[in-house]
N, C-alpha and C positions, 0 to 999 in steps of 0.2 A: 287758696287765697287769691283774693282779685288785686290784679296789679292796679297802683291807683295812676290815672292818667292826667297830667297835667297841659292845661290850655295858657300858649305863651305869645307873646309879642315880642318879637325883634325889629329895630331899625335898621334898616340895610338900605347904604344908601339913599338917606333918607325918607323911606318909603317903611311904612307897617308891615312887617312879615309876621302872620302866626302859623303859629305850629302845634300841631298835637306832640309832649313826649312823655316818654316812661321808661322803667326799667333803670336799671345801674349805669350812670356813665361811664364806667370801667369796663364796663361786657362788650362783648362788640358791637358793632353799631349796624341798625337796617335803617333804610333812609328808604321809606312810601312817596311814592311819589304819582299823584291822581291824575285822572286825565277830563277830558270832557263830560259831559258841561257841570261836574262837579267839584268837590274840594276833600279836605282832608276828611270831611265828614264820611266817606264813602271808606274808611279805615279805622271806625269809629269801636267797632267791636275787634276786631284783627288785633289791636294794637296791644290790649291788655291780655289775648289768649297767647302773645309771642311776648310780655315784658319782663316776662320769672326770668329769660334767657338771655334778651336783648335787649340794648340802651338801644329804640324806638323814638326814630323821629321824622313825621310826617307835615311837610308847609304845606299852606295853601298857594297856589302861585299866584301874583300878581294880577289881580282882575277876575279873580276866582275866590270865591268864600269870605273867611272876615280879613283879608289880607287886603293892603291899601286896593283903590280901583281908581288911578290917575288917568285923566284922560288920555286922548291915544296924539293928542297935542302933546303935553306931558312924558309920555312914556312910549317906547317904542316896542308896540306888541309883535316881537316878534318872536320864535321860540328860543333863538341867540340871545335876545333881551332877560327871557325867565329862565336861562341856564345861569346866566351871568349872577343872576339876584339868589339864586338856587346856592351856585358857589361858594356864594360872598356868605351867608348864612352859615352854611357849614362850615367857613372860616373861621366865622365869627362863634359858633360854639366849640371850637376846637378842636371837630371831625377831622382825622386825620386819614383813616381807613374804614371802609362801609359797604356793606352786602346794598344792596340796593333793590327793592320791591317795585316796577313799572308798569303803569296800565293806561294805554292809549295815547293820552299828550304826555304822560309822565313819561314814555318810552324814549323820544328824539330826545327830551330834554335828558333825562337817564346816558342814551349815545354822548349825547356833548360831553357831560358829565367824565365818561369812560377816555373819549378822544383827548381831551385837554390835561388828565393826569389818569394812564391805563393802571397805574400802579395805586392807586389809590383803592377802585375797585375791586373788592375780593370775589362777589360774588353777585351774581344776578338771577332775581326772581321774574319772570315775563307773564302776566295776566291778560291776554288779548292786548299787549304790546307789541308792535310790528316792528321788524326791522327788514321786512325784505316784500318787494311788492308782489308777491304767489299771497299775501294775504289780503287784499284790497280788493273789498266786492263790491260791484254792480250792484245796484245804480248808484249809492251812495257816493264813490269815489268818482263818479263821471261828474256826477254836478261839483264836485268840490274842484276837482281838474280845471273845468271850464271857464268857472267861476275865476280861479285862478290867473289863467290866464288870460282870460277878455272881461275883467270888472265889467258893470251895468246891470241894466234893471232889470234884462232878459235873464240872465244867470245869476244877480244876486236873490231871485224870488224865492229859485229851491232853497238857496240857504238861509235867508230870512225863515223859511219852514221850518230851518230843525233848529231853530230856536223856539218852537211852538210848543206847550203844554202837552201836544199829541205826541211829539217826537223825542220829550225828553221822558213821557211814561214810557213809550215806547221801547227805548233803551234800554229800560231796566226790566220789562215781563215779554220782551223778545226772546223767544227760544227758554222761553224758563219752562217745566214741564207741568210745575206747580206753581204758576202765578201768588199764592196765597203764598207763600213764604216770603215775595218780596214785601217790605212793607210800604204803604205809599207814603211815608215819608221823606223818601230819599228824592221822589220827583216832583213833591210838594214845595221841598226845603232848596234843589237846585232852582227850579223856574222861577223862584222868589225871587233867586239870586241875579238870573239871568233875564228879570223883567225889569232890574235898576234901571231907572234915566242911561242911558248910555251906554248897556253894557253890550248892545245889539254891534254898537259899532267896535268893541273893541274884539268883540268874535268872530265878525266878519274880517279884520285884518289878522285874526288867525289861518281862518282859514285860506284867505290869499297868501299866507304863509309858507302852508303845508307844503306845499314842491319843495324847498329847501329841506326840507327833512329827505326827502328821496334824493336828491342829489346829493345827500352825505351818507348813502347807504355805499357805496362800494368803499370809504374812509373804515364806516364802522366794519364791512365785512372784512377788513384786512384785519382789523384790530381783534375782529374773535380769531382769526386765522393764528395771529401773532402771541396770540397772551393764552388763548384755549382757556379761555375765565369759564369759572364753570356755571354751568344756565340750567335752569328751572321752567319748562314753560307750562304753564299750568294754565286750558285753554278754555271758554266758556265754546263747545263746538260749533253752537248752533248762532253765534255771533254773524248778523249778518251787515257786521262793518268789518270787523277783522277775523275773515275763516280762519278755521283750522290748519287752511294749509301756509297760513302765517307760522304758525306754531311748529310746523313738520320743517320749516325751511331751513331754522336754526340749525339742522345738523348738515346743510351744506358746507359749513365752516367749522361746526363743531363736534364731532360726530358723537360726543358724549354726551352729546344736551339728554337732558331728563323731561321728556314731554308725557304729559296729563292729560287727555281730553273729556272734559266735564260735561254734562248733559245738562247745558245753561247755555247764558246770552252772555252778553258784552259784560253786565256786570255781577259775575261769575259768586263774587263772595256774600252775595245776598242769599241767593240758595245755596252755595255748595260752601261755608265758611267752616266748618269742622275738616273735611277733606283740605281742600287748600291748607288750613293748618296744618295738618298732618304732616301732609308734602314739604311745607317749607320745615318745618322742624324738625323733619328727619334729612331734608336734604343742606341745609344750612350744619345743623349738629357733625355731618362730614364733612362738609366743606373746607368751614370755617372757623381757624381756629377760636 
């Protein structure tokens, strides 16, 4: 029987948040959480193969999919800003306790999440989510670095780039072994999203962002040190944004992480979505009560 998924609007803080959910509000709860340059729609099949088990709830973040896109006058893109709004959400539907699913920006914002109340999180699933820099490849992470720190036109080019058509297919049939199983819907439906009036700039002050996230990685590695939460990394290997040995890192702090290396790219659950399932439904069904 197909779980049926429902598509929602919340106001948080006065801003549009929606959200894919399903399953039992009584079951426990997995909270998806996307990362670049897409939205919840990149959890679109996942969510109904895990909703017989789990009350499934996946936003889009602020300036990503059909969630508000206030300008960055307006709203402060930072990834502190879309944790805060993340929060406030699961506040507001009454999440108290949540396994939590992350992949690529889902991941820092997932860290804040864990940092600001560790006892909330039961459990963590990591999908080419980074928490530690052994996963951060060349060249990609040079131009976002630089860019970072010396804004201009010399170093904002590259990243004007991977806002381009070329680099958001890219993403998704990088390192895939059978390209034909992604479909091109998924870099159709992002770059539509990401050619809005304005939305060039509100992902440009993302990625001037990203170094805050690495200087909260020794916070987060004490936190797996301290709570030994238990982790999932289930890795797209051939990702050449976040390698594998992002994925192997996790058991510096936690030497029970459960690592997966999948013969995919960055967005792992387009080809390998039965496997990934698997993995989290057997590894949540122990986990979590």
């Amino acid at each position: 029987m197909t779980s049926v998924v429902h598509h929602r609007t919340a106001t948080v803080s006065g801003l549009e948040v929606f959200y894919r959910e399903a399953g039992d509000p009584q079951a426990p709860t997995l909270v998806l959480l996307h990362g670049f340059p897409t939205s919840s729609h990149m959890f679109r099949r996942l969510i109904p193969a895990l909703a017989d088990r789990y009350h499934v709830i996946a936003p889009d973040h602020v300036g990503f999919g059909q969630s508000a896109m206030p300008s960055p006058q307006d709203f402060p893109y930072t990834f502190e800003a879309l944790t805060q709004v993340t929060s406030d959400l699961l506040d507001q539907l009454g999440v108290d306790r949540f396994a939590m699913y992350v992949q690529d920006y889902g991941a820092p914002i997932g860290w804040r999440l864990a940092l600001r109340t560790p006892d909330r999180v039961t459990a963590i699933v990591t999908q080419n989510g980074n928490a530690y820099v052994e996963g951060f490849v060349k060249p990609f992470w040079d131009g976002v670095f630089a860019y970072a720190e010396a804004p201009g036109p010399e170093t904002e080019a590259p990243m004007r780039g991977a806002l381009t058509p070329e680099i958001t297919r890219w993403q998704y049939v990088n390192g895939v072994a059978d390209p034909s199983l992604v479909s091109p819907d998924n870099w159709v439906h992002d770059q539509a999203l990401l050619d809005r009036p304005g939305n060039d700039e509100i992902q440009l002050k993302l990625f001037r962002d990203y170094p805050t996230n690495v200087d909260l990685y020794p916070k987060v590695h004490q936190y797996f040190r301290d709570s030994q939460v238990p982790v999932l990394a289930v890795w797209g290997a051939n990702d050449e944004i976040f390698g594998p040995a992002g994925a192997e890192a996790f058991r510096q702090d936690l030497p029970q992480a459960e690592i997966h290396l999948l013969e995919s790219g960055h967005f792992a659950l387009e080809s390998h979505l039965e496997n990934i399932t698997q993995y989290i439904r057997d590894f949540l069904g122990r986990v979590v009560a």
